[in-house]
N, C-alpha and C positions, 0 to 999 in steps of 0.2 A: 914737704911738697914731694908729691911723684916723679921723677925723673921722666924727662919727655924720649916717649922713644924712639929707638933711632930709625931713620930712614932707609928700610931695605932695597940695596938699588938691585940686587939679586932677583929681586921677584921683583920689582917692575919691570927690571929689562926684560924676564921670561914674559909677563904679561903683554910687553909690544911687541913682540918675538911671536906672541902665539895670534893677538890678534892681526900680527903683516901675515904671516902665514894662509889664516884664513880669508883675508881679505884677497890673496893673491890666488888659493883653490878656488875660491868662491867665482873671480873672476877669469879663471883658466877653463873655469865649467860651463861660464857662458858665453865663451869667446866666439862660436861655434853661431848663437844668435846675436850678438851682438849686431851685428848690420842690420836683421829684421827688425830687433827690435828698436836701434835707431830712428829706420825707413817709418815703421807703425806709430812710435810715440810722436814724429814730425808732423805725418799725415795730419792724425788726430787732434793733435796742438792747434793747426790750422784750420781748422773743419769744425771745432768744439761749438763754437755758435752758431755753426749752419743747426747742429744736434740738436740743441736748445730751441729752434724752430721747428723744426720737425714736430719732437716730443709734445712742446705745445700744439702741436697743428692735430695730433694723431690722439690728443684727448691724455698727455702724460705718461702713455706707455713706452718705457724705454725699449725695451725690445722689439718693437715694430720700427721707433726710430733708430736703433743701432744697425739691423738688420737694413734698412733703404740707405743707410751712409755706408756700410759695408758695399753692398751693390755699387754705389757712386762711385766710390775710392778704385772700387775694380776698373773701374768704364775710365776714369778721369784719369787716373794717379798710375796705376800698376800693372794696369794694358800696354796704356803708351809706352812704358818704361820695358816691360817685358819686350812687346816689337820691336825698341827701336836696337837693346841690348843684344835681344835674341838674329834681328838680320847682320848690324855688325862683327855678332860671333860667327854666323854664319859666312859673309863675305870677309872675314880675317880667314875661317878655317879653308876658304875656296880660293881665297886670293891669285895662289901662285895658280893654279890650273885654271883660273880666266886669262890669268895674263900670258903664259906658256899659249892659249889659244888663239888671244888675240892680236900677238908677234909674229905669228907661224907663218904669215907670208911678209915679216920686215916691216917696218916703222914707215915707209914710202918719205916722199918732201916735204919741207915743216909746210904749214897755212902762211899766203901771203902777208897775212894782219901781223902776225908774230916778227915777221923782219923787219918789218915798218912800225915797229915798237920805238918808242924815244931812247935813246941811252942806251936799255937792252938787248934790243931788239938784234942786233946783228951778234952779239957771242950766244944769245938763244938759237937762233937759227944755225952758228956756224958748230955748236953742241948736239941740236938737233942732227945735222948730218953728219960728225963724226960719230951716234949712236946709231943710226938709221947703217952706217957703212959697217958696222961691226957684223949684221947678219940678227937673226933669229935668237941664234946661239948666246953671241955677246950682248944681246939688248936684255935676256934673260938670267946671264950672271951681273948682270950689272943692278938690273933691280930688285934681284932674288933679295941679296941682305934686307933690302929699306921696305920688303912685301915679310920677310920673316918677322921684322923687331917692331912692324907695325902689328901684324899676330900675337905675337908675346905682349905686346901693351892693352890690347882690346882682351886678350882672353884672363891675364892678370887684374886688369879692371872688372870683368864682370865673373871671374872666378869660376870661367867653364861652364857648361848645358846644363849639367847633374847639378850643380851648386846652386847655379842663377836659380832654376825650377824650384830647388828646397827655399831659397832664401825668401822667393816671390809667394810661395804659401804658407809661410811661416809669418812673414808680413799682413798676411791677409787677416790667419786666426789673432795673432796679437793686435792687430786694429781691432777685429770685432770686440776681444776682450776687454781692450778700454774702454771701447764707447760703454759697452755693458757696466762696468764699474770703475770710469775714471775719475770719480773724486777720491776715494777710496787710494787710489795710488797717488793723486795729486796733493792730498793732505798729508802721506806718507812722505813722500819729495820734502815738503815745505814741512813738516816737523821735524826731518832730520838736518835742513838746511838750517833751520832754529835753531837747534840744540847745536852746529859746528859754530855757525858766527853770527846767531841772536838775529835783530831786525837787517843786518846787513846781509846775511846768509839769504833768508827769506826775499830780499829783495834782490839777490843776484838768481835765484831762481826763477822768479818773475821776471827778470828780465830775459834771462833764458828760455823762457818757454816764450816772450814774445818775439824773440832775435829769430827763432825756426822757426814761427808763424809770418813773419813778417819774409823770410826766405823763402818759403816753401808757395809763398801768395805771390811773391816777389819776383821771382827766378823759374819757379817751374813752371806756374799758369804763364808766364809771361812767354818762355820757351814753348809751350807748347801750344798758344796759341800763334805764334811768327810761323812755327813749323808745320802748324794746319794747314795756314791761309797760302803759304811758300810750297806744299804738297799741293795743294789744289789747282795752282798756276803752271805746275811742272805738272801734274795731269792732262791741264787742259791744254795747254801748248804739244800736247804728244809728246815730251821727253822718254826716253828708256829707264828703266831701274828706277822708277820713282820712289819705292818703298826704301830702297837702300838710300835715295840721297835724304828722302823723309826723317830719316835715323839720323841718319850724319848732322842733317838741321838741327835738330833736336836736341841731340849731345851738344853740338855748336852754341846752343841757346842755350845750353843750362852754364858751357863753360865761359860765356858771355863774350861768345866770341861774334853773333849774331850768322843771322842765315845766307849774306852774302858768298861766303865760302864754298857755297853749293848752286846757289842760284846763278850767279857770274860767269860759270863753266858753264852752265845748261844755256845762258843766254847765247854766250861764244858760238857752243853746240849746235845751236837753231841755225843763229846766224850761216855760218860754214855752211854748214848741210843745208842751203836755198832755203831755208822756211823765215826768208826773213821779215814778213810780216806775224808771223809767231812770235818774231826774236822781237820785236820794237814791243809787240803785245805786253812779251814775260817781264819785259824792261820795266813797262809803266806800270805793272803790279808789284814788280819790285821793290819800288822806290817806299810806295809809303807802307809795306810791310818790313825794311829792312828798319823805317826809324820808328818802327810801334813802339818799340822799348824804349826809347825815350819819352813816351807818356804813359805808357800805361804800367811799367816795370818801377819808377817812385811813387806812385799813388796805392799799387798794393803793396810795397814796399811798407811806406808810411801808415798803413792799415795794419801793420804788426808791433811795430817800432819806428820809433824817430831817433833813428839814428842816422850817420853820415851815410850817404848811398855809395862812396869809396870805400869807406871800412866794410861795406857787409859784400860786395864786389871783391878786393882785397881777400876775404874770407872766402867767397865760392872759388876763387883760382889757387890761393893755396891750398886751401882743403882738400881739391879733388887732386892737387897735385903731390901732396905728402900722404892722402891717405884714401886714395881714390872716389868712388863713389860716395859711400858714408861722407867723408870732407865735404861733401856739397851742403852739411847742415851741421856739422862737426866745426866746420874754422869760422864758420861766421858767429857761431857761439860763443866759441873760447875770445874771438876779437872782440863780439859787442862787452860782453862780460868782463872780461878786464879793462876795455877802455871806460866803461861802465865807475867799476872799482877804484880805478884810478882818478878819475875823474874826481867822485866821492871825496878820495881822500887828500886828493889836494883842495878842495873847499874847503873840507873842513880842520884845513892847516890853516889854511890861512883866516878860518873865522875866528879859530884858535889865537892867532897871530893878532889880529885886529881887537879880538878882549884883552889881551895882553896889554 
């Protein structure tokens, strides 16, 4: 008999050695797109069977229907996101020299309403006039820091003018490119998910492309529908800087924070300033745009995945909070997918357990 040979651990370790290596160039190459291509593969994810109507509709030609969802994507997904991005960089990079202008004759007496707050209302007030007695000067180092590290967060999050601009056309051309040929990369996905962990792999990737479909239906359209209808009441009421608070909603609504945080001050606002048949107006539009996402945010939700509507929530606040933008389709992933996995594999311990 042949002697069996021996196992060379020399050239296997060189062989994982080369392929960590390449696996880590390869990924160091496309770091650069990595957010676009995130942002386009979500889009698409979610949008794939609007495609499939189309194409039907336009007699089977994929490129007349890539090209009308390309246009949509623009209008629906990557406008909104570019304005609301692009005024917040804007009003971080302006911040301190609105506020230096709007100091410049002193903070004046807080509003009645604020003293006559329950609990708070008298060390608000009595803050209020220790700021207002510092001057011009001290009311502008006092807020300088909290108007700087709000800058540094907005302009970290959307990675500056020159970047946001590269990222939002790079996103454009890799959407059109999927629609153009996304089975082709979607059978490439699920045959390499094959080959890592067989039917479980292939079905963790299904459920990943529905966990970003079911976010992306779930959380943006839901955001950017609140921050439509919340823009159009702060329009019609005459509010100031509507496009900036339009943004603020919107970020607000994706980080499910909902659009009170912007409406609430403009109510205030009306109120104060006599327009208070405005203020009662923006009030009663308020109310049932501020709880639209509790019906219409689990129904598209449940339109991608049925999963729990905390875990995929859970996902949109850490995400964006460990990994900024991208995280808004990134944690809800990684959470539906392991909880996913897990799930799995405790049934089938215990089905295990039960043939026993």
């Amino acid at each position: 008999m042949n002697p069996q040979p021996s196992h060379d651990l020399t050239r296997t370790t060189l062989v994982v050695l080369t392929i960590c290596l390449l696996i880590a160039g390869s990924l160091w190459i496309l770091l650069p797109f990595l957010g676009s291509i995130v942002w386009a593969s979500s889009i698409v994810l979610a949008t794939w069977p609007l495609l499939l109507r189309i194409q039907r509709f336009t007699g089977g030609r994929r490129s007349v229907a890539a090209a009308v969802m390309t246009c949509a994507m623009l209008a629906v997904f990557v406008l909104p996101l570019w304005l609301a991005a692009g005024m917040l960089l804007d009003a971080a990079l302006k911040g301190l020299d609105f506020a230096q202008v709007y100091f410049a004759n002193g903070l004046g007496p807080p509003p009645q309403w604020l003293e006559n707050l329950p609990w708070l209302g008298e060390r608000l007030a009595a803050a209020w006039h220790k700021l207002a007695a510092s001057g011009p000067e001290g009311i502008m180092e006092t807020i300088r820091p909290h108007l700087r590290s709000a800058a540094g967060w907005i302009v970290s999050m959307t990675g500056g003018f020159g970047m946001l601009l590269v990222n939002f056309l790079l996103t454009v051309i890799i959407a059109a490119v999927l629609y153009a040929n996304g089975e082709k990369a979607a059978n490439g996905v699920i045959l390499f998910a094959r080959r890592i962990g067989q039917e479980q792999g292939e079905q963790a990737v299904r459920l990943a492309g529905q966990a970003v479909r079911g976010v992306v239906l779930g959380v943006v359209v839901t955001a950017l529908v609140q921050s439509a209808l919340g823009g159009l009441g702060l329009w019609a009421s005459g509010v100031p800087q509507v496009g900036l608070l339009l943004a603020i909603m919107f970020v607000l609504g994706i980080a499910q924070l909902g659009p009170l945080p912007s409406l609430v001050p403009a109510i205030i606002w009306l109120y104060w300033s006599g327009s208070i048949g405005w203020s009662i107006a923006l009030l009663i539009w308020t109310l049932p745009v501020a709880t639209l996402d509790n019906f219409l945010r689990p129904i598209l939700i449940r339109r991608g995945v049925n999963l729990s509507l905390l875990l995929i929530i859970a996902g949109v606040i850490g995400g964006l909070i460990g990994f900024g933008i991208i995280g808004l389709f990134v944690g809800p992933v990684v959470l539906a997918v392991t909880y996913s996995l897990l799930q799995s594999w405790v049934r089938g311990a215990e089905a295990g357990g039960q043939r026993a």
